[in-house]
C-alpha positions in Angstrom: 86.2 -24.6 -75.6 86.5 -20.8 -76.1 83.8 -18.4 -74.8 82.8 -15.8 -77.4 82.1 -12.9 -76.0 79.0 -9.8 -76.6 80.2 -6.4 -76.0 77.7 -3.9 -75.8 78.2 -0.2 -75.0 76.3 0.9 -72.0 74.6 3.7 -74.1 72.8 1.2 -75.9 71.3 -0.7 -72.7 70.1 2.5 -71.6 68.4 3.1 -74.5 64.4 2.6 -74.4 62.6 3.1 -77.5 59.6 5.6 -78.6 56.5 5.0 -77.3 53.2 5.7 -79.4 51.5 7.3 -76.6 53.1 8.8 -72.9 54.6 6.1 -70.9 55.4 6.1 -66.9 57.5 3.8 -65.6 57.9 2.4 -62.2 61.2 1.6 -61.5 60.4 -0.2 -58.6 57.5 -1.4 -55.9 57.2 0.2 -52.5 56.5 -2.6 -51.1 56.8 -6.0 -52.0 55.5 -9.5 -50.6 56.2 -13.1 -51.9 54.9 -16.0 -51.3 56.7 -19.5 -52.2 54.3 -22.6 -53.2 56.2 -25.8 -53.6 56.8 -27.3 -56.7 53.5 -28.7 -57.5 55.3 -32.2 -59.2 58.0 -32.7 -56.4 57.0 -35.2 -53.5 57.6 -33.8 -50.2 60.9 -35.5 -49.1 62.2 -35.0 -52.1 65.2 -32.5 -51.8 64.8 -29.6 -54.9 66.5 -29.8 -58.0 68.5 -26.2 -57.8 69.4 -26.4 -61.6 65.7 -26.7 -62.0 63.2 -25.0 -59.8 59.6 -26.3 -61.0 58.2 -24.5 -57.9 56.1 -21.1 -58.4 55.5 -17.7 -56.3 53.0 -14.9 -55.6 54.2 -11.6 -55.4 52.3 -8.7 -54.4 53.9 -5.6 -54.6 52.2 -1.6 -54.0 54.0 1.4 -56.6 53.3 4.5 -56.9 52.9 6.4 -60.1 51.8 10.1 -61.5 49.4 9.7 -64.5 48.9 12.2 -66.8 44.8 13.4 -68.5 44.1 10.7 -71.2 45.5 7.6 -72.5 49.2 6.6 -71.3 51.1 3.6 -70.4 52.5 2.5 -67.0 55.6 0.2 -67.3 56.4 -1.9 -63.9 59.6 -2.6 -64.2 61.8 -5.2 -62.2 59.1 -7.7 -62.2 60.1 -11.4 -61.7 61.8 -12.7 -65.3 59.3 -15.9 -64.7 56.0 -13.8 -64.8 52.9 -15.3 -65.7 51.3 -12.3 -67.8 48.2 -13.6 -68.0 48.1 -13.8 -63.8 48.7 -10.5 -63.4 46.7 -8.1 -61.6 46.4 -4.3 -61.5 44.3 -2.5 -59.2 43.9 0.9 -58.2 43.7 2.2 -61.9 41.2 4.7 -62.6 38.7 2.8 -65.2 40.9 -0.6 -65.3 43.4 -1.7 -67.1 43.0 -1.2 -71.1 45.8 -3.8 -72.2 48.8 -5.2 -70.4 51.9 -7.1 -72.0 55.0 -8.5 -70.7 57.7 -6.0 -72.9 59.4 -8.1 -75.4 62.9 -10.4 -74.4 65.0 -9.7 -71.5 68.6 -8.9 -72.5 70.4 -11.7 -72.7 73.4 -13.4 -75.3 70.8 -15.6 -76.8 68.5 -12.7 -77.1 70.9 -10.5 -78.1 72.9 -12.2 -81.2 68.9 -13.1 -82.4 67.5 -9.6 -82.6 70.7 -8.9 -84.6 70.0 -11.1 -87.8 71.0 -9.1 -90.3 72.5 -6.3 -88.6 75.9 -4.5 -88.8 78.3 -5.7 -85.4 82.5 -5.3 -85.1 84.0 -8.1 -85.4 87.0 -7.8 -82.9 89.8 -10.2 -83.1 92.9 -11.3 -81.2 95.9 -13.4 -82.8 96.2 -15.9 -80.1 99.8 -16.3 -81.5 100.6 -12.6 -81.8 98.2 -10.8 -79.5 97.9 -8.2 -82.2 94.1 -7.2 -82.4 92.1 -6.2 -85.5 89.0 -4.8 -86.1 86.3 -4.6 -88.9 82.8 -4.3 -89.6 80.6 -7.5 -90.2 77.2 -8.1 -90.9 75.2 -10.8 -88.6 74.0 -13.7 -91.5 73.0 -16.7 -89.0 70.5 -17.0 -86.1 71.1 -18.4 -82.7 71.0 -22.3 -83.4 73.7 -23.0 -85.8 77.1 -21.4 -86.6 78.3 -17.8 -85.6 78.4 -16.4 -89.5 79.3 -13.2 -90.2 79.4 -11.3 -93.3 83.1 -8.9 -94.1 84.2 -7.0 -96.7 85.9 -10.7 -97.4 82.9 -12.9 -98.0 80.8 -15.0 -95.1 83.1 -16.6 -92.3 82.8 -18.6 -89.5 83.7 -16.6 -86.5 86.0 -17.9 -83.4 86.8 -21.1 -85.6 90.5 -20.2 -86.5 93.9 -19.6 -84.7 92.4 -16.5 -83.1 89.6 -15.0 -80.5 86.6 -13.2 -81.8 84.4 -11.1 -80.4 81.1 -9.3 -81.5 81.0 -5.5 -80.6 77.1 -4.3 -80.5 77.2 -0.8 -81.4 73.2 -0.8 -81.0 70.5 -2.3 -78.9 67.8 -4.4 -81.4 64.5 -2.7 -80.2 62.5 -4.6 -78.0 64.9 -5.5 -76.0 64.7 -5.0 -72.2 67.6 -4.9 -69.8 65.3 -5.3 -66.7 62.1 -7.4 -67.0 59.2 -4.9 -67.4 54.8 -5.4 -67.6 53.3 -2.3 -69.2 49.5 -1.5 -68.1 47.6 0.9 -71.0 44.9 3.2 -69.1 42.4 5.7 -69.4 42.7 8.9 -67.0 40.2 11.4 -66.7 42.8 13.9 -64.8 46.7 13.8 -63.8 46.6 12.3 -60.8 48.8 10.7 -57.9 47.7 6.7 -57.3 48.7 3.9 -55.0 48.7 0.6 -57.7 48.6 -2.9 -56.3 50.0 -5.8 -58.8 49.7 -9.1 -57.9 51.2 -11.9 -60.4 52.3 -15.7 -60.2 55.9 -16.2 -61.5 57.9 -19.5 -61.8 61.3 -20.6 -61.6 61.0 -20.4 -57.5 61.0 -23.2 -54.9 61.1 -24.2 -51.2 61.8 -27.0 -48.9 61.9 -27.7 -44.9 65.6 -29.3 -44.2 65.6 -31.1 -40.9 68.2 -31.9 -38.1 67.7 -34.8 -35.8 70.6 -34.7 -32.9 69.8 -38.1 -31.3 71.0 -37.9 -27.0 73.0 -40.2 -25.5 71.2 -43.5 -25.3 69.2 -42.9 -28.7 66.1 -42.3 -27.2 65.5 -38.7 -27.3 66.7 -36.2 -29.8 66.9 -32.5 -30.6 64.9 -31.3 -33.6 65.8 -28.5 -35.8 63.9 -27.2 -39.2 64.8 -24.7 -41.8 63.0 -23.2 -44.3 65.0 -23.4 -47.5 63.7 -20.5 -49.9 65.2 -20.8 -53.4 65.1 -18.4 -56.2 66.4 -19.1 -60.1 65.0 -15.9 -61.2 66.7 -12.8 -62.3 64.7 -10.7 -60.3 65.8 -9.7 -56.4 62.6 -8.9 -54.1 64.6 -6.7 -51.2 63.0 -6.1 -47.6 60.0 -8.6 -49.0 57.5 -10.2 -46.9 57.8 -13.4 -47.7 56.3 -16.5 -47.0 55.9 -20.6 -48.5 52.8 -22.5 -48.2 52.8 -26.2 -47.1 50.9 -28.9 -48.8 49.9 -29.2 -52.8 48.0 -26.7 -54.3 46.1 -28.1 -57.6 47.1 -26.0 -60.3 46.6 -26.7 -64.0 49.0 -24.8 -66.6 49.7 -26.8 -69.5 52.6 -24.7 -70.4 54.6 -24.6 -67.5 58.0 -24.5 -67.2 58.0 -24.6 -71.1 59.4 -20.7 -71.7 62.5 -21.2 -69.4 64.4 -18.1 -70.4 67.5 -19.0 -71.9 70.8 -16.8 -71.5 72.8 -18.7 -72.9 74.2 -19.3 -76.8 76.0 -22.4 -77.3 77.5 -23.0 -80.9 79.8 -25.6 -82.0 82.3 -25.2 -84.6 82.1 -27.5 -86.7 84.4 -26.2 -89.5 87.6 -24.0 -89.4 89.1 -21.0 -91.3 86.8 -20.8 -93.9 85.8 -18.4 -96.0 83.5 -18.3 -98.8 81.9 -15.9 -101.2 78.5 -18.3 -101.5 76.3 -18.4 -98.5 74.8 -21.1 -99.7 77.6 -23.2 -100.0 77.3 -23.2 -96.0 75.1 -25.4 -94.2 72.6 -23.1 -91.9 73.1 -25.4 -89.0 75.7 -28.2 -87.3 74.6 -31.7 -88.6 73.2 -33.8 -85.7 74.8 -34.9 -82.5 75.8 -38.2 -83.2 77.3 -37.3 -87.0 79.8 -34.5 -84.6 83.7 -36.0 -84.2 84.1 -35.7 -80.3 87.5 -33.4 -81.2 85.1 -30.3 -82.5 85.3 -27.6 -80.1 82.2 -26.2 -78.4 82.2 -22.3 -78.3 79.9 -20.6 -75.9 78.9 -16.8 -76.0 78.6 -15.1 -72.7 77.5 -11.6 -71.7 75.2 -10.7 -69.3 75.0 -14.4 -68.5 73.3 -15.6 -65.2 74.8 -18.6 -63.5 73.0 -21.5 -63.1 74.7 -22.2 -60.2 72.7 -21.3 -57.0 74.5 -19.3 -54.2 74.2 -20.0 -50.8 72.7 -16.9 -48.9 72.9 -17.5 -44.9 69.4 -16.1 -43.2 69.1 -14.8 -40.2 68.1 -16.7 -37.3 64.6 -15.9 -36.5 61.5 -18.9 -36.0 58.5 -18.4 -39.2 55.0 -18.4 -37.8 52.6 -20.8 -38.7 49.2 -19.4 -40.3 46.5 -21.6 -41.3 45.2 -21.8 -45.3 42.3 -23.9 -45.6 43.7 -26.9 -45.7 47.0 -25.6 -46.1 49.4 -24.4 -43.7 51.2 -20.9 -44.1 54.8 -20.7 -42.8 55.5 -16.2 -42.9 58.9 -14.8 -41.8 58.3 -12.2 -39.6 60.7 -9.4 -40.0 61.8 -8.3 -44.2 63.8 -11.1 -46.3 65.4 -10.5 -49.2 64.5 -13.1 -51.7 67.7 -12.9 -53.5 68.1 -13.4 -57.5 69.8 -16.8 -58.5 70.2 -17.3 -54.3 68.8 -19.5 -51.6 68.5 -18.5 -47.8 67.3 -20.2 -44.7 65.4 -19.0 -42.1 64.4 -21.4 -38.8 61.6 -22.7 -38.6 61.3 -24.4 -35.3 63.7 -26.2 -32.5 61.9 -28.9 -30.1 64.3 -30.4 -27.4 64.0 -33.7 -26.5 61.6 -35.2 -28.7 60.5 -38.9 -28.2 61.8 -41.3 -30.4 62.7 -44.3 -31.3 65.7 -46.1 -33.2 65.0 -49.8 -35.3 65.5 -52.2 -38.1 63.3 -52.5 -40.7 62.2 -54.6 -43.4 59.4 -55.9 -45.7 59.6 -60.4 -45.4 57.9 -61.9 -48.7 57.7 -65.3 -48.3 61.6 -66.9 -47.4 63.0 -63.4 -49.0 63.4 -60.3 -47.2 64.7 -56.9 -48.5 68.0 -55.2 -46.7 67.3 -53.6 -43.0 67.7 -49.9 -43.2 67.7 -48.1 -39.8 64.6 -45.9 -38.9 63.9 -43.4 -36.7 60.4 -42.9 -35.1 58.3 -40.3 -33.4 55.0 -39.3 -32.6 54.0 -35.7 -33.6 52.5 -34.8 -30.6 53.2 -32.3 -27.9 53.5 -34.8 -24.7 55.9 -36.7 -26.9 58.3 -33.0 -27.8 57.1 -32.4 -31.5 53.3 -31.5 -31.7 53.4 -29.1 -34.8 52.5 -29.5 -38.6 55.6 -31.0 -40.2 55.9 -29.9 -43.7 57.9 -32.6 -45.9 61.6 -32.3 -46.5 65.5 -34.2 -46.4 66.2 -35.1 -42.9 70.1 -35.3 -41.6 70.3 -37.4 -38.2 73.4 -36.6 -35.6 74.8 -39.0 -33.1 76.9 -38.0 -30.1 80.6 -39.7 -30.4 82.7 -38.6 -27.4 82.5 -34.7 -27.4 81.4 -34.4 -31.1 78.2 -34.7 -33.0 78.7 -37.4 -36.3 76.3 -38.0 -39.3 75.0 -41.4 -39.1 72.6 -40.8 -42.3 69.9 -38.9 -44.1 66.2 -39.5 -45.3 63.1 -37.9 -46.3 60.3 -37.0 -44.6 56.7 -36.4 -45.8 54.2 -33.8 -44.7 53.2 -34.8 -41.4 49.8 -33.5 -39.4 49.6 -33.3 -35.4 49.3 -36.3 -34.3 50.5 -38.7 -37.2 53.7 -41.2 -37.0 56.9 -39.7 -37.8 59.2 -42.1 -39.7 62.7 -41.7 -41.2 64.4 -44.1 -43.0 67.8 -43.9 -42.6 70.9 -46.1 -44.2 71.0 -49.9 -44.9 71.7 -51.6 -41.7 75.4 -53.2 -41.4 75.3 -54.7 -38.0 72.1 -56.1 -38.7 71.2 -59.1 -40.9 68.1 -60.7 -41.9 67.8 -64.1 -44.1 65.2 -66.6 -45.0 64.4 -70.2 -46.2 61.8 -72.7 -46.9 62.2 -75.6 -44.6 59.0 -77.9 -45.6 56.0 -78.4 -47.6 52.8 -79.9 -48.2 50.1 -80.2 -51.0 48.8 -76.4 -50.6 51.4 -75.4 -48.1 54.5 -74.1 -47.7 56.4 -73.5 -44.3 59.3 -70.4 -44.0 61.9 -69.7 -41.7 63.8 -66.0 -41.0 66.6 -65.1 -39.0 67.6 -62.0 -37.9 71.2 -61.5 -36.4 72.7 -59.1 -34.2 76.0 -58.1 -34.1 75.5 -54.9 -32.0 76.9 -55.2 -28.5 73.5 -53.6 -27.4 69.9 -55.2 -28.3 67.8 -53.1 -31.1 64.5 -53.5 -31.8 63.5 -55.2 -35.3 60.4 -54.8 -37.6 59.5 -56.6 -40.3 55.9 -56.6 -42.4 55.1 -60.2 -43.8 53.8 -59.3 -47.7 52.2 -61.8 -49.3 49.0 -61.5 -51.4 45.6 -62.2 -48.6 43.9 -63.0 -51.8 46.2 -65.8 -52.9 48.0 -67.3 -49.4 46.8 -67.1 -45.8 49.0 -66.9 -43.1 49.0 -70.0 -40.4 50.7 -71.0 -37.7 53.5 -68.6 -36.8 56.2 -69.2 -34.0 55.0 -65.9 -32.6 52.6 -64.1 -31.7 52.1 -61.0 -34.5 50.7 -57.2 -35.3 49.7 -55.6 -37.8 50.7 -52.4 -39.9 49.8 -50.8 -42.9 47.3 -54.1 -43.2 49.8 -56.8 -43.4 51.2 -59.1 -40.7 54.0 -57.8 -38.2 56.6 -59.1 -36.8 58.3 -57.0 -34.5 60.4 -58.2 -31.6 63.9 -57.2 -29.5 66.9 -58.7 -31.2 69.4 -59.0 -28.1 72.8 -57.8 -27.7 75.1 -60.6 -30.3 72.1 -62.8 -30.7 69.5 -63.7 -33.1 66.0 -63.8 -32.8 63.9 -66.7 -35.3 60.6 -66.9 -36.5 58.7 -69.6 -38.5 55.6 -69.6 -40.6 53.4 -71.3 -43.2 51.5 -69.7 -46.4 48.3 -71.8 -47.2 46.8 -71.6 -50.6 44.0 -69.9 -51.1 41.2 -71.3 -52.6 41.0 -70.4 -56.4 44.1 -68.1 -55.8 
């Protein structure tokens, strides 16, 4: 693989084009606030995809801006790349807002190369072999999907598919091109005049998540209970000094569209042929042939520029404690001093720390008739304040800690969901090693069958077990189990102490239902 590279002098980005009628531009807002809504398709312990943030945010932001007597055209510029034009909101215009539109493309190599069909480039080369370097004109003669074709003074070519490195020199910018995402406003003003504008828009391509850290005490029956807020940002756009906020719980929103006009910065050809050079366009084919018709050896070329990674960076946050607000039915986590809601970045900022919460460590499992599935290790709490927790818990990965010696060791990682005041916390953890569970039928009758389960444990301490018995009320009913049993989540429980190296045994029969 070879990247191709875009030149382009900075005259040219600096370069806006004529406007029909005055235009003002804001540069940038006075002040800005964002707030973060999760992604609306994500389930709340579900970490976020960074490659692919499905989440959305509101920004507010205030500009100000001198308008001239008459018609003119207000261009806010450094908006979000991910705008929703059709969310956006202007107020503070004398008469309203005529017209607004999101300006044209944002620069990027895939933009570039397409406004540049037919067009006049350089086509600079280097002789990998020689490092001598040549230059000559060329005319652009294939669009972005496809083969990088030029047109010289010596027919139509293939560029970067020989024995040397090609690159295109832009000696122009293709109108309509914006460096800096930019929403233009057309208004009527009865005088010049000074104003204070407020825009409000949604824009997508943002994200959030709570990340939690459980530090279980010595004896496993307390722990130490960090959050963070995770904010996460795959827009080009920076919002400095913002106010920001996220917003816990799922807001119905319906956009068929979404996610569907993912700006794309990237141009990816593959070269599929080599050296050639023809005096018949048409004697080229406009595009590579499909996938699985490619040789694996073919070399994949990919054009960079003003590329943005797509590789999150990790931005540490300060350590201050968000507020909760309440929303409805929502809950409203705000950061109270400015956050910078960094392009392409994440940052964390705490959200609580509770010492000594309540909780407690066991084995798990769901029994279905003789067949049970593998124990995974849980950890349980009750959010409530007598207990250490007592505080809306919005859903997100949890990582829990156990003390060894002087040190603090993983010992695994779960999910939790969004979790009201006074609701069971639970966390499942890893699949249990020192802990076994197995089954068997030992009799029958006519329209009965009898089961026995063992549990086992080889754990030099005893741990308490769990396990829900799930068979169908409507076609079996439960009868006469070794022990007495709960119930949970509406099925029958069997939960008991498994002592230190020993085994703990229960038996049970499944009657058949009538007609079931």
């Amino acid at each position: 693989m070879r990247p191709h590279r875009l030149i382009l002098p900075l005259i040219a980005l600096l370069a806006a084009p004529l406007a029909a009628q005055e235009a003002i531009t804001s540069a940038a807002p006075d002040k800005v606030g964002v707030t973060i809504y999760r992604a609306p398709d994500r389930d709340s312990d579900e970490a976020m995809a960074l490659d692919w943030l499905e989440g959305y945010e509101l920004v507010t932001e205030q500009r100000t801006v001198t308008v001239p007597a008459g018609r003119s055209t207000v261009r806010f510029e450094g908006v979000a790349s991910g705008i929703l034009p059709e969310s956006a909101l202007v107020t503070g215009l004398p008469g309203g807002v005529r017209e607004k539109n999101l300006d044209a493309d944002l620069l990027s190599p895939a933009s570039l190369y397409a406004r540049s069909l037919g067009r006049p480039v350089i086509l600079r080369r280097t002789n990998d072999a020689t490092g001598k370097v040549e230059e000559q004109r060329a005319v652009i003669r294939s669009g972005p999907e496809g083969s990088v074709i030029v047109q010289t003074r010596d027919g139509f070519e293939a560029a970067n598919c020989g024995p040397q490195t090609d690159d295109l020199v832009y000696t122009e910018m293709p109108p309509g091109l914006s460096a800096r995402p930019t929403l233009s406003v057309e208004l009527d003003s009865p005088v010049a005049q000074r104003l204070t504008l407020s825009l409000s828009y949604l824009a997508w391509g943002f994200d959030w998540q709570t990340n939690y850290v459980w530090s279980l005490r010595e004896g496993g029956r307390e722990a130490d209970v960090t959050a963070w807020v995770t904010l996460a940002s795959s827009d080009a756009t920076s919002f400095a000094d913002a106010d920001a906020a996220v917003v816990g719980g799922e807001v119905n929103r319906e956009d068929e569209r979404r996610y569907q006009d993912r700006p794309d910065s990237e141009l990816v050809f593959r070269c599929y042929f080599s050296g050639i050079v023809a005096q018949d366009i048409g004697s080229l084919p406009s595009a590579p042939p499909p996938m699985a018709a490619m040789s694996d050896e073919l070399a994949e070329i990919v054009v960079t520029g003003n590329r943005v990674s797509a590789a999150l960076q990790r931005v540490s946050g300060v350590s201050v404690t968000a507020v909760q607000e309440e929303l409805g039915d929502l809950k409203l986590y705000r950061v109270p001093i400015p956050t910078t809601v960094a392009a392409q970045a994440q940052k964390q900022v705490a959200l609580f720390d509770r010492k000594r919460a309540r909780v407690k460590v066991l084995y798990v499992t769901d029994i279905y008739q003789e067949s049970a599935n593998d124990l995974s290790v849980m950890l349980r709490a009750k959010n409530r304040k007598e207990d250490g927790l007592g505080i809306a818990l919005p859903g997100g990965p949890v990582a829990v800690f156990e003390p060894h010696g002087e040190d603090m060791l993983l010992v695994g990682e779960g999910g939790l969901g969004d979790k009201a005041v006074g609701e069971e916390v639970e966390v499942r953890l890893a699949a249990a090693t020192q802990v076994t569970i197995e089954g068997e039928s030992v009799a029958e009758g006519k329209d009965w069958q009898e089961y026995k389960v063992v549990v086992r444990n080889a754990n030099p301490w005893p741990v308490a077990f769990e396990g829900r018995l799930t068979f169908d009320p409507g076609s079996f009913r439960l009868d006469r189990p070794s022990r007495k049993l709960g119930r949970k989540d509406g099925y029958p429980l069997w939960a008991q102490e498994v002592p230190a190296n020993g085994e703990i045994t229960l038996r049970y029969r499944l009657l058949e239902q009538p007609g079931g």
